[in-house]
C-alpha positions in Angstrom: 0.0 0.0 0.0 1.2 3.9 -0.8 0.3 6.0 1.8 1.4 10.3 2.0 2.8 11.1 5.0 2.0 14.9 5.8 4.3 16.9 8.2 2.2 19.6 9.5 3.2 22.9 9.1 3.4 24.8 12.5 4.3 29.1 13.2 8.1 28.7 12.6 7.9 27.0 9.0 5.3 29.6 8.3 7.7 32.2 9.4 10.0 30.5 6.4 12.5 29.5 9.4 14.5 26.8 8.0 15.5 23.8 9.7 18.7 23.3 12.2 21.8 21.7 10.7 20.9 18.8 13.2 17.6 18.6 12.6 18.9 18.6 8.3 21.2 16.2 9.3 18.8 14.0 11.6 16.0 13.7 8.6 18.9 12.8 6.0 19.5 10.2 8.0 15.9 8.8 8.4 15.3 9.3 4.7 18.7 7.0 3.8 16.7 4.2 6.3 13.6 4.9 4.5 15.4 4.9 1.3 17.2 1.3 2.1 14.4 -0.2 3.3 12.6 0.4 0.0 9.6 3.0 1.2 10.6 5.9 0.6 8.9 6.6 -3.0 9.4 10.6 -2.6 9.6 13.2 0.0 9.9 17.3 0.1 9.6 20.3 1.9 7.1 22.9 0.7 7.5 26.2 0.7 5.5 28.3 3.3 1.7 29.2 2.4 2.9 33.1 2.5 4.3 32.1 -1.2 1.6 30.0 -2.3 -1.9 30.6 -3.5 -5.3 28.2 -3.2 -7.6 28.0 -6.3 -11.5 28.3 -4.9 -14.2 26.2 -6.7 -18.1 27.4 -6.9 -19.9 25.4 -9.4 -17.6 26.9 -12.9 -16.3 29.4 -10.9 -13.0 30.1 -10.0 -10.9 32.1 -7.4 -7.3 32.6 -6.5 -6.7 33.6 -3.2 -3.0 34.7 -2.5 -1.4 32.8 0.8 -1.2 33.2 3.6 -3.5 31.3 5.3 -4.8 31.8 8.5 -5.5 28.3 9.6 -1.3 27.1 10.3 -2.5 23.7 12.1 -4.4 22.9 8.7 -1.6 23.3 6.5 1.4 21.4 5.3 5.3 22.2 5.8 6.6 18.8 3.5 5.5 15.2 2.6 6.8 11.4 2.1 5.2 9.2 -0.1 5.9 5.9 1.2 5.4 2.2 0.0 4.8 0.2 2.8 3.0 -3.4 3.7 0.1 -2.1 6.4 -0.9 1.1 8.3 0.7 -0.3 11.3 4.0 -0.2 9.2 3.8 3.4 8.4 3.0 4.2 12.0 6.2 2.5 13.1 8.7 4.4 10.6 6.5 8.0 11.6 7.4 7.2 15.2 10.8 6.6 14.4 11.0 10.1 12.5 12.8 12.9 14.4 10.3 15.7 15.5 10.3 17.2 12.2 9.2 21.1 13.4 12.0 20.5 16.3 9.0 21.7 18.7 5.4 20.5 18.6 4.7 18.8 15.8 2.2 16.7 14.2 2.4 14.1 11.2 -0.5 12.9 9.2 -0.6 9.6 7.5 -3.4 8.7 4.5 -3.7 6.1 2.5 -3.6 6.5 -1.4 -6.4 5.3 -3.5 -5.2 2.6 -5.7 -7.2 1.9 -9.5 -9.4 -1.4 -8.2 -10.1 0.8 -5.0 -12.5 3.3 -7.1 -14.8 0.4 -8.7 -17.0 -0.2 -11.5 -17.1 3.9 -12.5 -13.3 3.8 -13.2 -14.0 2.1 -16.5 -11.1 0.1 -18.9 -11.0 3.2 -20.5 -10.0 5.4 -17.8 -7.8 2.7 -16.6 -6.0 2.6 -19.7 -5.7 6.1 -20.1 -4.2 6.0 -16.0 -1.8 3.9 -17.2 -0.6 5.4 -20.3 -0.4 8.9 -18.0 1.9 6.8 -15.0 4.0 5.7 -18.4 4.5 8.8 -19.8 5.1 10.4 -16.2 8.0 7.5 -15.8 9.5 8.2 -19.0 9.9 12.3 -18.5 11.3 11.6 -15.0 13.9 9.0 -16.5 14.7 11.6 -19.3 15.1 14.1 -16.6 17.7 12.0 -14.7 
């Protein structure tokens, strides 16, 4: 199963504070586990929401709305996406992670929907058009390298 792993944002990575050496230096070394175990799919930090913008939907409307955003215990400093064999699994490496914010900190783990999860509405068509999408996504990034 993939699951995301969210690391919540808190004041400080709002504030654009970077990271400690130590606490760089900490998560390097948790992502090389993660890495050689074979879960780690992808992983980044994001940028604070002073720098990013939200896209509102109402019906065929649409509205940008500049960041930042109020709400900092709703919004996301980074992410993982990890391959891993249960829930319980992800839980286990999460604990093992060092306290990302340094402070209080939370971290979010959700399951991604796989194709047979989304039943009879995802049709051979779409599924073939996923797939030829995931190809084509795979092919840019191996270009890329």
């Amino acid at each position: 199963m993939r699951v995301m792993v969210i690391i919540k944002a808190n004041k400080d990575s709002e504030a654009g504070i970077m990271p400690s050496q130590e606490l760089l230096t900490e998560m390097g070394k948790f992502n090389e586990e993660l890495v050689n175990a074979g879960v780690m799919l992808a992983g980044e930090g994001l940028h604070p929401s002073s720098k990013g913008v939200r896209v509102k939907f109402s019906g065929d409307k649409r509205t940008v709305i500049d960041g930042p955003f109020a709400e900092t215990k709703e919004l996301i400093a980074g992410y993982w996406l990890w391959q891993v064999k249960s829930l319980q699994e992800a839980i286990d490496w999460a604990k093992r992670c060092p306290n990302p914010t340094g402070a209080e900190g939370e971290i979010e783990i959700r399951q991604i929907f796989e194709a047979e999860e989304f039943g009879p509405e995802f049709t051979p068509e779409l599924r073939e058009q996923e797939e030829r999408l995931r190809a084509r996504i795979e092919k840019k990034q191996s270009a890329a390298r």
